[in-house]
Backbone bond lengths (Angstrom), bond angles and torsions (degrees), N, CA, C in turn:
res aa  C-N    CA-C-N  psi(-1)  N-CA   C-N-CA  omega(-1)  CA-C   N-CA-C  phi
1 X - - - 1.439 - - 1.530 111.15 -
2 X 1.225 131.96 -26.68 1.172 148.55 -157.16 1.681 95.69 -95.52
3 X 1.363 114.06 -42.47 1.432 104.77 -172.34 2.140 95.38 -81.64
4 X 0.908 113.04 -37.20 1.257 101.57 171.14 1.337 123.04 -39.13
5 X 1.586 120.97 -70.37 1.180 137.75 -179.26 2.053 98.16 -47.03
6 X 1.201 121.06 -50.55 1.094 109.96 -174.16 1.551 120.55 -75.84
7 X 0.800 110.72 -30.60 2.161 109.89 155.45 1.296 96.18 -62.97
8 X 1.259 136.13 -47.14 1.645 109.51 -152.14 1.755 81.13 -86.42
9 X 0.890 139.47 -4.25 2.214 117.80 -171.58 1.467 71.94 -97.50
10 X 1.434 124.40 -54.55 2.075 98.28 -160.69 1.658 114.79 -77.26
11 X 1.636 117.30 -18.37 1.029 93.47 152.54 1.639 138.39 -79.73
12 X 1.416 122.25 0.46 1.189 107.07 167.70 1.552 115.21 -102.85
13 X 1.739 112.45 -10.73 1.415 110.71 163.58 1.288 108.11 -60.27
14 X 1.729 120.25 -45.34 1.845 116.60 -175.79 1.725 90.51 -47.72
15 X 1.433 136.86 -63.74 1.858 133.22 -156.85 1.327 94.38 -60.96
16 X 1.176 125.91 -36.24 1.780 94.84 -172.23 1.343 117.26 -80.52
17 X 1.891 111.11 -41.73 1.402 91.75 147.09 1.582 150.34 -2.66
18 X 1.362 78.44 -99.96 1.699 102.28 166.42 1.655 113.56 -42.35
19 X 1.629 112.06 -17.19 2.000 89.00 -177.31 1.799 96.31 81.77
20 X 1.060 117.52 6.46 1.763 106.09 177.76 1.572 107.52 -104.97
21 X 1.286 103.29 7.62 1.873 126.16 171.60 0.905 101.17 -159.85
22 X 1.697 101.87 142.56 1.705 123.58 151.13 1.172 93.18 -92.55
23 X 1.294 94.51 164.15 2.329 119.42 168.15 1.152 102.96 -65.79
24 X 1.227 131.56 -14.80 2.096 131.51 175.29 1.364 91.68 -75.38
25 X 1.052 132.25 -37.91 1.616 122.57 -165.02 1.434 103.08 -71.10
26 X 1.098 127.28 -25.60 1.545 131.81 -124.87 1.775 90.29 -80.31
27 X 1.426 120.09 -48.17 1.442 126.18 -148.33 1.909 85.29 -71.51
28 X 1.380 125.61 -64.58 1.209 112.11 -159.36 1.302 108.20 -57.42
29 X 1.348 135.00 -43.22 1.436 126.36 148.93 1.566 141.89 -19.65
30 X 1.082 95.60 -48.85 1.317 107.98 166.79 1.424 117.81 -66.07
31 X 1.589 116.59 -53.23 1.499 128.27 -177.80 1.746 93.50 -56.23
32 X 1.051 88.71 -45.44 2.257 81.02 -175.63 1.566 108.18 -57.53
33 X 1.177 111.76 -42.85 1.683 99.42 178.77 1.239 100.79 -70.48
34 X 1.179 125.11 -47.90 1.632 104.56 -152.14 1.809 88.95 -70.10
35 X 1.509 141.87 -33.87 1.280 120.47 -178.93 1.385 127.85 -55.04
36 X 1.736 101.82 -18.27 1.772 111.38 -151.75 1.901 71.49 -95.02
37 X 1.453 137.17 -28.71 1.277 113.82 -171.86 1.535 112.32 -80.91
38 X 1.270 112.72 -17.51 1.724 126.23 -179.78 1.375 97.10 -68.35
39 X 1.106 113.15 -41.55 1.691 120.59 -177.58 1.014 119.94 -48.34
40 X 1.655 110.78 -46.62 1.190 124.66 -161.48 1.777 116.19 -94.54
41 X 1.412 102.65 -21.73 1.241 115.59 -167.79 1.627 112.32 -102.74
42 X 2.000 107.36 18.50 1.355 123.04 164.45 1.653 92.87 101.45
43 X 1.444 160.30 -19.50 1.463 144.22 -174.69 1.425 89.38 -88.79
44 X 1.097 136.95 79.97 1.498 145.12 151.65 1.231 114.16 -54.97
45 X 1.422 149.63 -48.43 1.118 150.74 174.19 1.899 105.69 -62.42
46 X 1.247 113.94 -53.54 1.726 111.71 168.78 1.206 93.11 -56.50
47 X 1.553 130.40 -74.59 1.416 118.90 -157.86 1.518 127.38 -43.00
48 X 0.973 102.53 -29.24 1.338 114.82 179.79 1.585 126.93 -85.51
49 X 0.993 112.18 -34.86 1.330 132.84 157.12 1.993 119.80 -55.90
50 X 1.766 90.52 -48.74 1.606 79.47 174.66 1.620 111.25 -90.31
51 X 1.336 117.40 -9.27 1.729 109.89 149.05 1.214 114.21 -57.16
52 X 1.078 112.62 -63.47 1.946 118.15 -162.64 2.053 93.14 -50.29
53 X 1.274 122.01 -46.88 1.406 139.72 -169.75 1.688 109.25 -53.54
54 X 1.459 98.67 -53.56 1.898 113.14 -170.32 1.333 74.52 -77.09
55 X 1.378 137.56 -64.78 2.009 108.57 -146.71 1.397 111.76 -52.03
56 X 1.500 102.86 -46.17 1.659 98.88 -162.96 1.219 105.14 -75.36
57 X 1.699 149.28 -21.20 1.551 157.97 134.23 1.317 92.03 -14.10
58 X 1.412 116.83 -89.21 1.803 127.77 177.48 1.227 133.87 -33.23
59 X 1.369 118.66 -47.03 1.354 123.23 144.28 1.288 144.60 -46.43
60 X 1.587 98.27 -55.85 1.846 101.64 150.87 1.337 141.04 -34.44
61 X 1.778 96.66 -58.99 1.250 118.48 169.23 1.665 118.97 -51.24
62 X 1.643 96.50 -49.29 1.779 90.35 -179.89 1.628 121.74 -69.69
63 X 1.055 111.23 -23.91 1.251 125.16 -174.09 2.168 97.52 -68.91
64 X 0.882 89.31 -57.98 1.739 98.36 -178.00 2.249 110.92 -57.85
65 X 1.374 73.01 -47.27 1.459 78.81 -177.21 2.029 102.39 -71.93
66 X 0.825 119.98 -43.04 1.652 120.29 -170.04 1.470 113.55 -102.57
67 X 1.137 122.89 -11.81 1.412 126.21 -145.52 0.978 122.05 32.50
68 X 1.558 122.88 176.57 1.712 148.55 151.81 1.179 101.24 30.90
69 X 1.508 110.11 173.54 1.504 112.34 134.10 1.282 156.48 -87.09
70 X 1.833 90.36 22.59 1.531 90.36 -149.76 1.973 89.15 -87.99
71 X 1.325 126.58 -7.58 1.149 112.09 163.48 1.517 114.86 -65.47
72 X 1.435 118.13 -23.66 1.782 107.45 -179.74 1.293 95.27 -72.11
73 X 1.792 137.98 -34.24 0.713 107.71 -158.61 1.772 124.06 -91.20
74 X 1.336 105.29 -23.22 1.392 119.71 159.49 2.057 115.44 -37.29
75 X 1.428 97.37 -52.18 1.722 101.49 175.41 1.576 100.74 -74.70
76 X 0.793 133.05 -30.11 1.679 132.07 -167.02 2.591 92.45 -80.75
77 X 0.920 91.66 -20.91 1.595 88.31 -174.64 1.141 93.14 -97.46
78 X 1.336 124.87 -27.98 2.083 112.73 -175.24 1.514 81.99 -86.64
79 X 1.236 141.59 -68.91 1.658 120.95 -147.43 1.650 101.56 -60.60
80 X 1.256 108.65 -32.24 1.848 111.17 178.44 1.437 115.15 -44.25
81 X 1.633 100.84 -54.23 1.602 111.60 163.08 0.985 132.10 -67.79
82 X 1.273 128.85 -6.91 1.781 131.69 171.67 1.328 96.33 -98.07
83 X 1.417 145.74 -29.52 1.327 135.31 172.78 1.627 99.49 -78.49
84 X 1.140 140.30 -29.19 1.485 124.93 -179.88 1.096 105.21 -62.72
85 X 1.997 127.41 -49.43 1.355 113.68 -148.83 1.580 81.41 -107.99
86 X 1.235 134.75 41.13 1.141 119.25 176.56 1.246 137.98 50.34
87 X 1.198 131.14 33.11 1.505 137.96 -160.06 1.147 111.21 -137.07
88 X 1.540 124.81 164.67 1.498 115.07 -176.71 1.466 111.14 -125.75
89 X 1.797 136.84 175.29 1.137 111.31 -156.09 1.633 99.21 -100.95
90 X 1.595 111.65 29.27 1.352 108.82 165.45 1.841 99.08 -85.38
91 X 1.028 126.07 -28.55 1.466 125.80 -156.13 1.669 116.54 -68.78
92 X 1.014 139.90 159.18 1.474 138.27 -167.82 1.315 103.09 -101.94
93 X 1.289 95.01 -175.59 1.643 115.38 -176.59 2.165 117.05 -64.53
94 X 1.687 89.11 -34.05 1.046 88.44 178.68 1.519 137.74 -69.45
95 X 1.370 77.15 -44.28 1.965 108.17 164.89 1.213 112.01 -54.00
96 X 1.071 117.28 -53.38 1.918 111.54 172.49 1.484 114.23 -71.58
97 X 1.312 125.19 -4.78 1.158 131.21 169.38 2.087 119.51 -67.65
98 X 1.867 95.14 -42.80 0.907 112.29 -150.36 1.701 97.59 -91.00
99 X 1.498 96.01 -33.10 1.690 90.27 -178.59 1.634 101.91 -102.30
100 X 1.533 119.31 22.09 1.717 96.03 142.51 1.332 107.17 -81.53
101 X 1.401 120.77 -52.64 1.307 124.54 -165.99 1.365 89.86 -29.00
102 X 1.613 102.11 -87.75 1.765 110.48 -178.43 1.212 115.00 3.21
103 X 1.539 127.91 -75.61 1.273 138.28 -172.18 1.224 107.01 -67.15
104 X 1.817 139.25 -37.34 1.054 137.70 169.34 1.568 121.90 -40.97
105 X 1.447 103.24 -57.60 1.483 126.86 -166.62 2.094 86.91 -63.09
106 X 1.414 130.62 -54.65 1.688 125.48 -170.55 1.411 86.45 -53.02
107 X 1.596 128.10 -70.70 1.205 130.63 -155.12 1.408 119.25 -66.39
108 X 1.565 124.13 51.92 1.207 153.52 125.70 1.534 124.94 -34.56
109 X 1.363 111.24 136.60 1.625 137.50 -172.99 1.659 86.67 -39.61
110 X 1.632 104.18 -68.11 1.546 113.42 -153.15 1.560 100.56 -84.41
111 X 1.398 111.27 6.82 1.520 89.23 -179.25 1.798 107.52 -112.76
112 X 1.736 99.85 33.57 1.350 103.90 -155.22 1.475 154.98 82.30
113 X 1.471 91.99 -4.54 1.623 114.64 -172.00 1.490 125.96 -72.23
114 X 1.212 122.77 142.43 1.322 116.22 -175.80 1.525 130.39 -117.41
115 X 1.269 138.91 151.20 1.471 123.85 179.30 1.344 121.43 -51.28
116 X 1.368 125.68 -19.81 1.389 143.90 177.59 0.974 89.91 -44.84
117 X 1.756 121.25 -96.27 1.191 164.81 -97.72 1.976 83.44 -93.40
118 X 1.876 108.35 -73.09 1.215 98.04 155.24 1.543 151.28 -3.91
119 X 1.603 104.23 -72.07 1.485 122.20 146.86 1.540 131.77 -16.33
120 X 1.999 94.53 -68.47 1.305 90.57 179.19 1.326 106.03 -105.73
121 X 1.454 135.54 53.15 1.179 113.02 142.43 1.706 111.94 -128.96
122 X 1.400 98.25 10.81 1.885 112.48 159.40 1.776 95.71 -72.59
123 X 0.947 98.17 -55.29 1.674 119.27 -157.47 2.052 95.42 -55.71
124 X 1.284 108.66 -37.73 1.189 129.98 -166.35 2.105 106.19 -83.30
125 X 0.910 97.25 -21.09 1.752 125.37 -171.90 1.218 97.70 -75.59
126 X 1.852 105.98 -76.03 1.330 134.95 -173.11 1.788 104.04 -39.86
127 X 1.494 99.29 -56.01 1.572 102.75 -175.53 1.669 109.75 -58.68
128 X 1.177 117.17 -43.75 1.242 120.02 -162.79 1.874 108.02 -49.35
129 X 1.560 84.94 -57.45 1.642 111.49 -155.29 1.620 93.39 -60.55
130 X 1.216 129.87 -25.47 1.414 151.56 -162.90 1.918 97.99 -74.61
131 X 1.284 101.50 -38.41 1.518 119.14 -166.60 1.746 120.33 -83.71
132 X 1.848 79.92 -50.79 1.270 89.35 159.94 1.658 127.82 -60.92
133 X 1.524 128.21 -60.19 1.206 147.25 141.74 1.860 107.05 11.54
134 X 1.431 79.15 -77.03 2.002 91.18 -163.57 1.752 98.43 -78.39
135 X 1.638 139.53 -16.06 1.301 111.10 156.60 0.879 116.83 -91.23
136 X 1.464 139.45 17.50 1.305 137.90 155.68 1.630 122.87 -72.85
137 X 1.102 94.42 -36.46 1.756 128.43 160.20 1.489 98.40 -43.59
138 X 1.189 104.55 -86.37 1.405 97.93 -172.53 1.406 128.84 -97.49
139 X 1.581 98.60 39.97 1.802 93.77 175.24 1.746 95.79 -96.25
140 X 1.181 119.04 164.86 1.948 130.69 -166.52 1.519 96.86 -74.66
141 X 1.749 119.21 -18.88 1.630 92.27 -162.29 1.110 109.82 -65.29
């Protein structure tokens, strides 16, 4: 029991560390273990209750603390665009320059190519260079 408790305090000391938790998160977290151990240790009706209790706490909380989704969805359209033009978000401005072209120059009349396809990988460019741009913005050098 003791080694349990001590993975679960260093794994949530490793998340706050890491920035993958704030200390606001910490209490509904906590209430979830101690329900999932009530659970386990035969108070099924408490246990369950202080699960059902911490999610919707946790949920609240994340929602307030991060908002919406429209930030997942903003990161979900830049990684979309680094897997189209093939690039990663270590790569620069130039590099994403070079492998739209790349893809521009295949996506040719005769090589089958279409205005679509075109579209979204301008559209896919545009986003990138946009990404790149604003952490350059805010990197310290």
């Amino acid at each position: 029991m003791a080694l349990i408790i001590a993975l679960i305090v260093a794994a949530l000391g490793w998340a706050i560390w890491k920035r993958k938790l704030t200390a606001a998160q910490l209490p509904p977290i906590l209430l979830g273990i101690a329900g999932a151990f009530l659970a386990a240790r035969g108070n099924l009706l408490i246990g369950i209750a202080a699960i059902g209790i911490a999610v919707t706490w946790y949920r609240g909380m994340t929602w307030r603390l991060f908002g919406t989704r429209a930030k997942q969805s903003d990161q979900y359209a830049i990684d979309k665009a680094r897997f189209m033009l093939g690039v990663s978000r270590f790569d620069n401005a130039e590099y994403i320059r070079e492998r739209h072209a790349a893809l521009m120059r295949k996506n040719t009349a005769e090589t089958g190519g279409s205005e679509e396809r075109a579209r979204e990988l301008n559209a896919a460019r545009d986003l990138l260079l946009q990404d790149v741009a604003a952490r350059s913005r805010q990197s310290p050098d």
